[in-house]
N, C-alpha and C positions, 0 to 999 in steps of 0.2 A: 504493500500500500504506500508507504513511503519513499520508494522507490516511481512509482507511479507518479504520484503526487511533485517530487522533483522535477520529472519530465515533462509532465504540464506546466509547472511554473518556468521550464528552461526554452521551452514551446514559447509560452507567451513571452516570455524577456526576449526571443530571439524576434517573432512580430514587429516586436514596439523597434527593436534594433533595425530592423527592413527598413519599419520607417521614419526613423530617423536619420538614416544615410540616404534616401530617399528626397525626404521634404524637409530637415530637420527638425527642432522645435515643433512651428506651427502646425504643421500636417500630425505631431506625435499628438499634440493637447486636443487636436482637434477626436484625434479618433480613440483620446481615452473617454468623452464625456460620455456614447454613447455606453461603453464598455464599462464604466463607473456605473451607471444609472442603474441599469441592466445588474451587476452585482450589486447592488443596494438593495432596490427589489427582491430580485431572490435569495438574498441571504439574511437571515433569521440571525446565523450567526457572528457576522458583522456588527447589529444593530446591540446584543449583549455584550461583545465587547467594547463598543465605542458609549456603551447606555452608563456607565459608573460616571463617565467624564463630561459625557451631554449634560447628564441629569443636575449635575452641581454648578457647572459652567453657566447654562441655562436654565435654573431653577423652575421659572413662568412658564415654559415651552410645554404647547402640548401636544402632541401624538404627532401630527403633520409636520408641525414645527422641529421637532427633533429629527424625523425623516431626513429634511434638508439640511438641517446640521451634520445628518450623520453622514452623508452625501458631499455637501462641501467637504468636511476633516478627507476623506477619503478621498475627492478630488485633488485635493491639495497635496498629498500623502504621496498621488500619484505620477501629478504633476515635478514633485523634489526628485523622485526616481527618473523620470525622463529627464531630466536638467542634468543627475547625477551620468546616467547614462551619454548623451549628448556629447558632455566635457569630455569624457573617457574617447567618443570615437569619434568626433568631427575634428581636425588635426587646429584648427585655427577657432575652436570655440573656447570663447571665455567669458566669464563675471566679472561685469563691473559692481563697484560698490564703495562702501566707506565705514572705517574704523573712526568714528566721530571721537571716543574720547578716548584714545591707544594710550593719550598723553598723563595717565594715571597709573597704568602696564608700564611705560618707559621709565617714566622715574623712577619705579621700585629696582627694575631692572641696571639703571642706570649704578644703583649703589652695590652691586654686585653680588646681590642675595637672587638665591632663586623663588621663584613664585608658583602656585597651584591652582592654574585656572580649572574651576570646573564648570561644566555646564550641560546639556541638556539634550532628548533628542526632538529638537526645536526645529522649525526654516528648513534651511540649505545650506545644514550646520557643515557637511563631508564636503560640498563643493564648497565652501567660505575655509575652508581648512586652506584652500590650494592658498591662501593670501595670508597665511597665518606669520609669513615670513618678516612682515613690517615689523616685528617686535625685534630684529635685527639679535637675535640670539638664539640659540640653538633649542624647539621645541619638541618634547616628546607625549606622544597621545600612548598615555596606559587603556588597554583597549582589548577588547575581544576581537581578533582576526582569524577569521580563518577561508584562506585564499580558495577554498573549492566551494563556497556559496555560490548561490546560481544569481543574486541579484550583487552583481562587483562593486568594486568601489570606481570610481571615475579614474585610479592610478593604476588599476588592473586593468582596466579597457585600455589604455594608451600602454601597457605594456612602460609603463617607467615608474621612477621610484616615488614616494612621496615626499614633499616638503619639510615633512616631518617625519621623527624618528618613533617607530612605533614600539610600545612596549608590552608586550603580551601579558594580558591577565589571567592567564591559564598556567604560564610557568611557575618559577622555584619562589615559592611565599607570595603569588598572585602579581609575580614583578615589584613586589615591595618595594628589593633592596635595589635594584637597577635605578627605581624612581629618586628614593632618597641619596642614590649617588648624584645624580641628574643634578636634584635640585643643589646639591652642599656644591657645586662645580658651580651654580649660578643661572640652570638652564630652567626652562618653564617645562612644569609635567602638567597636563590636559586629563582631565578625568571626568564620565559621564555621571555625575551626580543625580539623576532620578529614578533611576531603576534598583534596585536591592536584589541581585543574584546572590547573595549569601555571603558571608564575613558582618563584619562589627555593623549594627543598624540603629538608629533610634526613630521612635515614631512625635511625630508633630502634627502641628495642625495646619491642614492643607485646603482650601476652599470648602472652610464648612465643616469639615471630617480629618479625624486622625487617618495619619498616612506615615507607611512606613517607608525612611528614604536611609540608603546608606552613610556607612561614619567614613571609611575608611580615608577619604579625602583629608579630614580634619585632622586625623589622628596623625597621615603622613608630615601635613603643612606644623602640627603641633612641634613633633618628634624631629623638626629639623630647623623649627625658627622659622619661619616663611608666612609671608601670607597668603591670602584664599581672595580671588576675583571671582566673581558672579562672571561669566564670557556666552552671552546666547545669539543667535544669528537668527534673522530672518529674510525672506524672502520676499521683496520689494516689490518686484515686477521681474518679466519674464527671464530678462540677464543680470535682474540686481539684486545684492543682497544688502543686510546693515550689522555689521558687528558692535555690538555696546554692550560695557560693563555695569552693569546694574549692581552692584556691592562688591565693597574690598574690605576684608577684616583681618585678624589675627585670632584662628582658635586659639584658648588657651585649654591646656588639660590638668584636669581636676579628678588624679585617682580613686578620691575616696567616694568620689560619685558614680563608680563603675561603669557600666553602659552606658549611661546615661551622660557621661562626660561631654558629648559632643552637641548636646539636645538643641543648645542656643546657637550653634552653627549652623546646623539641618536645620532650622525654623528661619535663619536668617535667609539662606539657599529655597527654602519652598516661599517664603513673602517676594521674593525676587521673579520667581516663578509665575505666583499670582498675577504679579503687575504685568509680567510677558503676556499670558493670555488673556487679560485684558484687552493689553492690544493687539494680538493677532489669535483670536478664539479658534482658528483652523489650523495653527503651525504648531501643535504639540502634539504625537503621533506616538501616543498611549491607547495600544488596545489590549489591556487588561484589566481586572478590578486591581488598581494602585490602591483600593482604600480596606480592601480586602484585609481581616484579620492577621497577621502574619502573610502577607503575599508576596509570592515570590512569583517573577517570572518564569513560565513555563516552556518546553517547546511545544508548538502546536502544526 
């Protein structure tokens, strides 16, 4: 079955790949709306995973009203994967955009400490990655890689390396120790801060409802002196995105509050969050119950 299942999903990425070497872009958006629509409709189970984050997002919303919410998130979902896709195989495609306030990253940078951006899976966060370079110092994204997925990253379509140095969250202590070398050297380590796969976690309050977000960011930025930037990206319009830091702090750690040590950094990371989908309610690309007792992401 999952076998199966891969070669429909490899099927379809190869489509949308036709046409985008085809028509680029326009011709790909155009002919995911009807194909969007189409799985909205017939999927029941779509509508349960995207139903935890409508329902709180959109409080008021009723029955129709969420339909097309759950319709837009999905379009837009699928819209970041052709963009992602795009970069990777048009030889001359790129994203313009703008790091409005980098100039708060520099400075800290400037004094030769390293820093912990974390952030989210937000926008047109993997394609805004390609520009991550302005920080003019050496960036590492601790990360879940693994180069035989059927939907690639935009550096495996082009067949070159990325910008950034990647640090696997699978290896020897989940890449710990590679990070906190990174950082004591002066470099920026990148870490996705809203998903909880397992290690150190504290739960806060997240639009309305406790939610459980991971520690481990905090613990790294604590255990090495560094600070923690808020770093989320969106998607502008077709070729643009926007990078802004939306909070820079200092975890501090407080053993004798165990688990719990990091609770005011994760609360500070989900307020930054909040104000994100505020303003853009379709660029945060969570289909699971995040408010779920203990939840963990699963594979599905």
């Amino acid at each position: 079955m999952k076998k199966t299942k891969k070669r429909l999903e490899a099927l379809g990425h190869g489509i949308f790949y036709f046409f985008l070497l085809l028509g680029g872009q326009p011709l790909a958006y155009l002919m995911l709306f009807p194909v969007v629509m189409v799985y909205v409709i017939a999927s029941r189970r779509i509508h349960r995973l995207a139903s935890p984050y409508i329902r709180r997002r959109f409080p008021d919303a009723g029955p129709a009203a969420r339909f097309f919410h759950v319709f837009r998130l999905v379009l837009s979902f699928a819209r970041v994967l052709v963009d992602r896709a795009w970069l990777g195989l048009r030889r001359n495609a790129a994203l313009t955009g703008d790091f409005d306030n980098s100039g708060v990253l520099l400075d800290v940078l400037k004094e030769g400490r390293g820093l912990v951006l974390v952030t989210a899976h937000v926008g047109n966060w993997q394609t805004a990655l390609s520009h991550i370079d302005l920080l003019e110092t050496r960036v590492n994204s601790l990360m879940h890689y693994a180069e035989e997925e059927v939907a690639k990253h935009f550096f495996d379509l082009k067949g070159e390396k990325p910008s950034f140095n990647i640090i696997r969250n699978d290896g020897f202590m989940g890449g710990m120790i590679e990070a906190s070398a990174a950082l004591s050297r002066g470099e920026v380590v990148m870490v996705m801060a809203d998903r909880w796969a397992g290690g150190p976690a504290v739960e806060v309050d997240f639009l309305g409802s406790r939610a459980r977000f991971p520690a481990a960011a905090y613990g790294l930025a604590a255990a090495t002196g560094v600070p923690v930037a808020v770093l989320l990206a969106a998607k502008t319009g077709m070729r643009s995105y926007s990078l802004h830091v939306w909070d820079i702090f200092h975890p501090e750690r407080n053993r004798s509050e165990g688990p719990r040590q990091f609770e005011a950094s994760a609360a500070r990371f989900a307020r930054a969050l909040e104000r994100y989908v505020e303003r853009y309610p379709y660029q945060w690309y969570n289909f699971f119950d995040f408010w779920a007792a203990g939840s963990r992401e699963k594979e599905r």
